[in-house]
N, C-alpha and C positions, 0 to 999 in steps of 0.2 A: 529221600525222594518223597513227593508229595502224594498219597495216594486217593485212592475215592473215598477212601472214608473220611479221609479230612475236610475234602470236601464237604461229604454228607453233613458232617458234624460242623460246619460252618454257613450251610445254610439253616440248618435246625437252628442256629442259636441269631442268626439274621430272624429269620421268619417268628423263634421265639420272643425275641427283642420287639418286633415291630408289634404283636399281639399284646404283650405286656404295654405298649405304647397307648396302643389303644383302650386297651382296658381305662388305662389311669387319665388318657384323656377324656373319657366318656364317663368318670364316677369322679374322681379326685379333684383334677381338673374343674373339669365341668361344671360341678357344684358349688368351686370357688368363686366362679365367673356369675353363675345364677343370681346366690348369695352376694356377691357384689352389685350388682344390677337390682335386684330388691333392695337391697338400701341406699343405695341411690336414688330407688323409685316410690320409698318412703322417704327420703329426704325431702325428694322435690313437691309428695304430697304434702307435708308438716309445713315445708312453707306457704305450699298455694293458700293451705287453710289458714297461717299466720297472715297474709296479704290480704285474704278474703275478710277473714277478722276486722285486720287494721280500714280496709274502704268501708267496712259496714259500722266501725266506729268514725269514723271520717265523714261520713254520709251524714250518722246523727246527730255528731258535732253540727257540719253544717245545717241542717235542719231546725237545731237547738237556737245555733247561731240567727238562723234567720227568723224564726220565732220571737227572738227576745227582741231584733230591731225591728220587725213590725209593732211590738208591743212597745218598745222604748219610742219610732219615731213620733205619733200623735202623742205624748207626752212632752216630747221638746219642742212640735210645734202647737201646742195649747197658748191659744190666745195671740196667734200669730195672727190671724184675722177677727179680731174682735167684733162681730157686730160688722161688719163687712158686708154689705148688699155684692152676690155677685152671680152676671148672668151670663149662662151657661148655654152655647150654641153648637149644635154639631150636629154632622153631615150624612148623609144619606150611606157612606161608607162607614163610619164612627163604629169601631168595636164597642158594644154597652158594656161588654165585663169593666175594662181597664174605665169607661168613662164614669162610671157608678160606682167602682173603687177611688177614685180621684175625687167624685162628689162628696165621699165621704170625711175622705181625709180633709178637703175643706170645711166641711161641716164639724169637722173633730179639733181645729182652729179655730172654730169661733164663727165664720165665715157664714153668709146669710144667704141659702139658695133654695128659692122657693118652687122654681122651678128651671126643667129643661127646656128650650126650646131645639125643635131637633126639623132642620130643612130636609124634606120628602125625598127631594129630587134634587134633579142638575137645572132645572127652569128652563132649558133649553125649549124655544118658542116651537123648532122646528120637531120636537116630538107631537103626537097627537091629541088635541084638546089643550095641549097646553099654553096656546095664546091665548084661547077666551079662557082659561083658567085664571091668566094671569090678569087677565082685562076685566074677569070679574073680581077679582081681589083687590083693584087697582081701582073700582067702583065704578069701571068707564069713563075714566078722566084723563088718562092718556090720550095724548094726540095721535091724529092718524100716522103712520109708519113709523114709530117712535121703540124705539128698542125697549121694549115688556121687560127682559127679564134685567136691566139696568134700570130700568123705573121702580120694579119691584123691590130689587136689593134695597135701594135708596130710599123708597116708604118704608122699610121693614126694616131699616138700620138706624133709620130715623125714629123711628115709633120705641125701639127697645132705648135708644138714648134721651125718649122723652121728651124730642124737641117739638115746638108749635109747627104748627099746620099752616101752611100759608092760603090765602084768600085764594079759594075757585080750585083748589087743588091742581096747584101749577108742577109739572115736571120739579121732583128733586121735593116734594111736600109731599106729608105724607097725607092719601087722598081722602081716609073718612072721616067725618066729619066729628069722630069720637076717639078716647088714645084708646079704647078699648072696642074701639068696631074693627079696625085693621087687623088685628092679630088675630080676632076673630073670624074674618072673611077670609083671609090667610090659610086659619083650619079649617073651614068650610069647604075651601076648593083643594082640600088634600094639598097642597102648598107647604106647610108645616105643621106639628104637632107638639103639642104643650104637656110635660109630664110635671106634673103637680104632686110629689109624694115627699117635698120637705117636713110633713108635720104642721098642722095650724089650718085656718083656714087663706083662701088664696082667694086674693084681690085681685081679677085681673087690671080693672084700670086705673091701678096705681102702682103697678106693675108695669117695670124694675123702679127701685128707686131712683131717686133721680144722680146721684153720688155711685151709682155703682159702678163695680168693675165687671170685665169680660174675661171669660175664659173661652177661646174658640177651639173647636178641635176638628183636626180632620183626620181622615181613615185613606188607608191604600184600599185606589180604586183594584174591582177582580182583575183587570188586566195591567194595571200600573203605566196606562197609557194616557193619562191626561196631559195637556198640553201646560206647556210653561208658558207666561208670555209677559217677556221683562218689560219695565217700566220704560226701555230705551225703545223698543218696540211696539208699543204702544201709538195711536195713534191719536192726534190734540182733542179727540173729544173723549178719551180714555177708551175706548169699542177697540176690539182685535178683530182679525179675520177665522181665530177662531177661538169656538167659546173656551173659558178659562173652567177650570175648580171650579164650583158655588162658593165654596167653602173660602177656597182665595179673591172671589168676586167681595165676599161677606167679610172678610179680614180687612180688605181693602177699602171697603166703604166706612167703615169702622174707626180704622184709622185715619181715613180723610175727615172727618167727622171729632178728631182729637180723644177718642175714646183712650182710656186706661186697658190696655189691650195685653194678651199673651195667647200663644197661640201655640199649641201643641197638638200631637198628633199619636195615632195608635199605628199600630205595627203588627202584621199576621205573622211574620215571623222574624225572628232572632237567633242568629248564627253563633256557634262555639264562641267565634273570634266578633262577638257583639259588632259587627258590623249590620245593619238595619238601612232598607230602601227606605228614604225619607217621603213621605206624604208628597202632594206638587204643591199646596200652601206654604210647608214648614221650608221645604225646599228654595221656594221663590224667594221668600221673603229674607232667608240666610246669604240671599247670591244677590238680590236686587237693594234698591234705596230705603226698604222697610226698614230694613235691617238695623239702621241706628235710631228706628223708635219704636219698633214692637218685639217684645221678645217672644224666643220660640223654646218650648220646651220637647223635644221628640220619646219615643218609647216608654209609654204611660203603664206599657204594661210592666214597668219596673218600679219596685218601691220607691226608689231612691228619684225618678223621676216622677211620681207623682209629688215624691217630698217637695223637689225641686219648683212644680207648678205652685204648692202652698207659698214658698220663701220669692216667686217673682211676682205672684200677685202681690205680695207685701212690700215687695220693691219698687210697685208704682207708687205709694205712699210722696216717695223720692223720685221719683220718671226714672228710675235707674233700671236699665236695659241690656239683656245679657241673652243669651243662647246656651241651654245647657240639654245634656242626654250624652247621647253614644253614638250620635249617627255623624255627617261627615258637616262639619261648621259649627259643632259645639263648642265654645270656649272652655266650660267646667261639666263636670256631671250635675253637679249642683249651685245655688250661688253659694258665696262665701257668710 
């Protein structure tokens, strides 16, 4: 028969059991699981510092790397512009970093740029003073209601391509009476402005040569809201109902004009996935009828796109015509 002390003596060794339990789970145990979990937690350290390692040699690889093909590109394009007269137009938006790094690498080609010309404004008549601005630039020889800032382009596109002046200074001639008074009256009424830091002294009126090429560039407007306005939309006396780009107004007359033209553009920003909002110049002219005579080069704030601007001026050599960058109508990043 079972009595109370077996009882007693079976909860004593229950209740001893479970204390021993706990003992060895709270030292024995316990400290295996710790111990565990610290080298785990050294593991996962050794490797972050091995990854952290591996990007910080990664980083100065590519840094290395980009290093040496900035120093390598102006070596492969040496003498790609030998002696090349080329002038240099851009817009009231025109990032200067990327366009002063691009002046360089033409100048590091051989390429002859004596100076910048850089349009003020948008010539919009309907801003303030800017009709008689234009009417004084224009020498007062504009007809009465005659659209200023299309007269303008067209003396100013005229005068840099160095063509004669026509008797009375008729609409579409350029109106002073000297190649070096326009450009002049030009900067006089804040119209445009001339940077002259190629080295040498500077001629203006014989300035540009008469064989040169053009590099036009345009800038994303702060709100990115200029107006497109395609060649089909246009109306027979070339005028829209509203005004365009300067920059595409200047593209445009250029190339009516048969200039040796390329037309590139800067960019405030650049996305992981190099997707870039295209200027409304670089833009139009990839979508509309320019397209199979002027090339465009986009995102200058890239080495490989300035390179590209060096190999398309060299391409009008040949009138060979091409679209290169990152943004959306590029055929290469570069030519071939």
């Amino acid at each position: 028969m079972i009595n109370f002390r077996y009882h007693l003596v079976s909860l004593v060794a229950v209740f001893l059991a479970l204390g021993v339990g706990i003992v060895m789970g709270s030292t024995v145990i316990d400290q295996t699981i710790v111990e565990g979990l610290r080298g785990t937690i050294d593991r996962v350290e050794q490797r972050a510092d091995a990854d952290r390692k591996e990007a910080r040699l990664s980083r100065e690889e590519r840094d290395d790397a980009r290093e040496a093909l900035a120093q390598t590109v102006p070596v492969l394009l040496e003498r790609r512009l030998d002696r090349v007269p080329v002038v240099v137009v851009t817009g009231p938006d025109s990032e200067s970093g990327p366009v002063n790094e691009t002046v360089d690498m033409i100048r590091a080609a051989g390429g002859v740029v004596p100076a910048i010309v850089r349009i003020e404004s948008d010539w919009d008549p309907a801003s303030e003073g800017m009709e008689d601005r234009l009417a004084k630039a224009l020498g007062g020889s504009a007809p009465k209601g005659s659209d200023l800032r299309t007269l303008g382009v067209r003396a100013l596109t005229e005068r840099l391509r160095r063509l004669p002046a026509q008797p009375g200074g008729t609409p579409g001639s350029a109106a002073p009476q000297s190649v070096g008074d326009l450009l002049d009256q030009f900067r006089s009424e804040g119209l445009i402005s001339l940077r002259t830091d190629g080295g040498g002294g500077f001629d203006l009126a014989n300035y540009p040569a008469a064989d040169a090429r053009f590099l036009v560039v345009d800038g994303v407007a702060p709100n990115n809201e200029a107006p497109i306005v395609k060649e089909s939309n246009r109306t027979p006396s070339g005028d829209s109902a509203t005004p365009e780009s300067i920059i595409l107004v200047v593209a445009r007359a250029l190339a009516d004009l048969d200039a040796n033209l390329v037309v590139a553009s800067t960019s405030r920003e650049i996305s992981r996935e190099q997707q870039v909002s295209l200027t409304v110049a670089v833009r139009s002219i990839r979508e509309g009828e320019l397209r199979a005579t002027v090339s465009t080069v986009d995102t200058i704030e890239l080495l490989e796109s300035r390179a590209a601007v060096v190999l398309a001026l060299e391409d009008l050599t040949s009138r060979a015509i091409g679209h290169y960058g990152v943004g959306k109508g590029a055929q290469r990043r570069v030519p071939k």
